[in-house]
N, C-alpha and C positions, 0 to 999 in steps of 0.2 A: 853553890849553896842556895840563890836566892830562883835558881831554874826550878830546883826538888818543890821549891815553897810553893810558888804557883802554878803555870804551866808547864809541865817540863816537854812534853811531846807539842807544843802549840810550833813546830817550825812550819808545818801542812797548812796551819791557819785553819783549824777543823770553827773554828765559830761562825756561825752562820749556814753549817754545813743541815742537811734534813738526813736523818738518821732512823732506819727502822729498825726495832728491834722483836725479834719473832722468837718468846721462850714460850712452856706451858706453867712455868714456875714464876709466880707471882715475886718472891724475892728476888730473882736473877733480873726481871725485869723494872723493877724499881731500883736497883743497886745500878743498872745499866742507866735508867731516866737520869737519875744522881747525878751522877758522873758526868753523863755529857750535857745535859743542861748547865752543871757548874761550868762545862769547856763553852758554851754559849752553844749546843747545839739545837734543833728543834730536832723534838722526838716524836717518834709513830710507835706505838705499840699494839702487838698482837697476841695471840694466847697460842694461836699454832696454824700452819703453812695454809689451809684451806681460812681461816679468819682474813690471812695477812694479803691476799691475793687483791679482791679489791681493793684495799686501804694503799699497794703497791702500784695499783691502776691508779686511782685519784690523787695518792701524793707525790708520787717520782719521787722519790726518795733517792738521795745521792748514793749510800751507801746502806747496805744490809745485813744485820748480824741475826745469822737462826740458828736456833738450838737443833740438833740432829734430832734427837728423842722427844717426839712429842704425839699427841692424837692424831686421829685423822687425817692429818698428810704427815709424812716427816720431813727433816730437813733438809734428807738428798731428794724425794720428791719436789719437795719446794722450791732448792734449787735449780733443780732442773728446769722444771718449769720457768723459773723470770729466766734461765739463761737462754732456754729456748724461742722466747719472745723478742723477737727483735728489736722493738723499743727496749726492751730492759739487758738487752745482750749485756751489754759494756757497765750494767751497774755493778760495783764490787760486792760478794756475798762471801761474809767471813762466817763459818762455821763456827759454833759454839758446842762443845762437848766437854761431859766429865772424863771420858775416855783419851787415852791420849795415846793408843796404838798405831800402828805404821798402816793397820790395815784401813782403821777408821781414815786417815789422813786421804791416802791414797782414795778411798772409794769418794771422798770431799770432793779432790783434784778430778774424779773422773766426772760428776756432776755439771763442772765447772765451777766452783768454788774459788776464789782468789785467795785464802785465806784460814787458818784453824788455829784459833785460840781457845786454850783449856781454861777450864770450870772448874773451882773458883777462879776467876780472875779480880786482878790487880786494876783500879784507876788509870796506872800508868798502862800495865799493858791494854787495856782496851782505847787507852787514848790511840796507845802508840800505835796500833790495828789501823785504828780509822784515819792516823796524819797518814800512814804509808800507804794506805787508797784513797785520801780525798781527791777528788778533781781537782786538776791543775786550776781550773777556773772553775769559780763557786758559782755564778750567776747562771750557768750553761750547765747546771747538773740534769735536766731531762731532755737532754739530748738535742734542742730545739723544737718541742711536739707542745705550743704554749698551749691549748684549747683541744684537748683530742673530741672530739664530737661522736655520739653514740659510745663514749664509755660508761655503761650502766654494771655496775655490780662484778663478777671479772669477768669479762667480755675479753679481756684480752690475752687470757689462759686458760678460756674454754677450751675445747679440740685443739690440740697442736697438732693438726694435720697436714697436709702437705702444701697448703693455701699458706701456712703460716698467718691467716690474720690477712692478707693483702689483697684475696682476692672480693673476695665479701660471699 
């Protein structure tokens, strides 16, 4: 009774957690702020996958939720990209969609996607998304990379080419 009242998904300990969230829909992303600022999280917001790239460079963000359907990049492009960057390999990206097809899901997973939660969502389930990928440890959400030097704008999802990023 008194779980439902306030937190009911807080076992993850999502407060404290940095949280981006990537729609083109002005409501989904304030419904989203809502929500996890009430859970204590800090949020990043973006309007769509080519906006959210630098803001993914300069905040390391713990966890990632993007809309599939959006401008300019979409959100298997998106995905793709932070999964291909090695600094951001291991961050979790939960797919947002109205759709709620096996095929939509499936092409999520082949992106690398952790995650597909349907539109409209629920409080609870968006909490419950982000306790079941928060990092075991909050303080250690950017991997250990405290000062990356020369991250100017996204530098670090320009060319995925075969350098990955390493060699300069």
């Amino acid at each position: 009774m008194t779980e439902s009242a306030a937190q009911p998904t807080a076992p993850g300990n999502v407060g404290g957690l940095k949280v981006m969230v990537i729609d083109d829909s002005n409501t989904i992303r304030r419904s989203a702020e809502i929500f996890l600022l009430q859970a204590g999280c800090q949020v990043i917001l973006a309007e769509d996958g080519f906006s959210a790239l630098p803001k993914i460079a300069d905040h390391q963000p713990d966890v990632i939720f993007c809309d599939i359907i959006m401008p300019r990049l979409d959100g298997y492009q998106t995905c793709a990209l932070i999964k291909k960057n090695p600094r951001f390999a291991a961050t979790p990206v939960i797919m947002l969609s109205s759709k709620d097809g096996v095929f939509d899901r499936a092409r999520g997973r082949m992106v690398g996607s952790d995650e597909y939660l349907t539109k409209p969502f629920t409080r609870d389930s968006l909490l419950a998304a982000l306790a079941a990928h928060a990092p075991s440890t909050l303080g250690a959400g950017s991997s250990g990379s405290p000062g990356a030097p020369g991250t100017s704008g996204a530098g670090p999802f320009r060319s995925p080419g075969p350098g990955d990023g390493r060699g300069g």
